[in-house]
C-alpha positions as CSV (number, residue, x, y, z in Angstrom):
1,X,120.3,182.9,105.3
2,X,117.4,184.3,103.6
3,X,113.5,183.8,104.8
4,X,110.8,185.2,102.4
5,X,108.0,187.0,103.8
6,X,104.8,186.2,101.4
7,X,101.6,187.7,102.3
8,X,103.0,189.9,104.4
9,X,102.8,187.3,107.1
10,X,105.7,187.4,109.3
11,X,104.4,184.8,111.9
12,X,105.2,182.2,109.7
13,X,108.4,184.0,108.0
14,X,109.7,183.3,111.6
15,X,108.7,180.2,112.4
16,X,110.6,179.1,109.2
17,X,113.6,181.6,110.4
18,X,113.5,179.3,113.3
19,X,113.0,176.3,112.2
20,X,116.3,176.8,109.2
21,X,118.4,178.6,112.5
22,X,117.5,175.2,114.6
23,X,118.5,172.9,111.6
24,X,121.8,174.9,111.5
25,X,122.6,174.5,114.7
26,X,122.5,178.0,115.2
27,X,120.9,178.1,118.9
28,X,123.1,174.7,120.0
29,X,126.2,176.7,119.3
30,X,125.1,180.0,120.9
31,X,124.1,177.3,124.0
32,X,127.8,175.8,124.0
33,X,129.6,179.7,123.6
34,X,127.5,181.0,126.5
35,X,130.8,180.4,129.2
36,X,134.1,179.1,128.7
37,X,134.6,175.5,127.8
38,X,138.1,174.0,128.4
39,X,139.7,172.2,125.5
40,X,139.8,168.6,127.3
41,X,136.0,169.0,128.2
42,X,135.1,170.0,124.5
43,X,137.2,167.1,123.1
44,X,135.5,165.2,125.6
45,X,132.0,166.4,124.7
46,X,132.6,166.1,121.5
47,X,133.8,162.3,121.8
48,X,130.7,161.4,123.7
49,X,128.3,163.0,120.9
50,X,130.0,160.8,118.2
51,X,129.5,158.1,119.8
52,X,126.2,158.8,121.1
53,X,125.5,159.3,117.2
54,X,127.1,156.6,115.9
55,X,125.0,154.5,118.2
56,X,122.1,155.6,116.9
57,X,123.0,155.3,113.4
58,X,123.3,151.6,114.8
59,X,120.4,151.2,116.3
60,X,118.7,153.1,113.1
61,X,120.2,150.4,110.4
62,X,119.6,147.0,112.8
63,X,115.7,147.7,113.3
64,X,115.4,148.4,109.3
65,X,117.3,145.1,108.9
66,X,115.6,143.6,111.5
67,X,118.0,142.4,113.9
């Protein structure tokens, strides 16, 4: 991942640095990895964050339908 500092203004170099790491997932990930998960809770973690996004994706496609 590459940020490009112009200007020699690294404030904003690293607010982009963020905002690209956060997009990636980066920080979620280093979140999850902090302590052991067991396999049944990460499939079951896992499960409940599908869902949770494919109810959003739901909720998402019947307001611009207009249910």
């Amino acid at each position: 991942m590459q940020v490009i500092v112009r200007d020699n203004n690294v404030d904003q170099a690293l607010r982009v640095l963020k905002k690209k790491l956060q997009r990636e997932g980066v920080f979620r990930e280093i979140k999850l990895r902090r302590n052991f998960e067991k396999p049944s809770e990460r499939r079951t973690r896992e499960k409940s964050e599908a869902v949770r996004r494919y109810r959003k994706l739901l909720r998402k496609r019947m307001e611009r339908e207009g249910y």
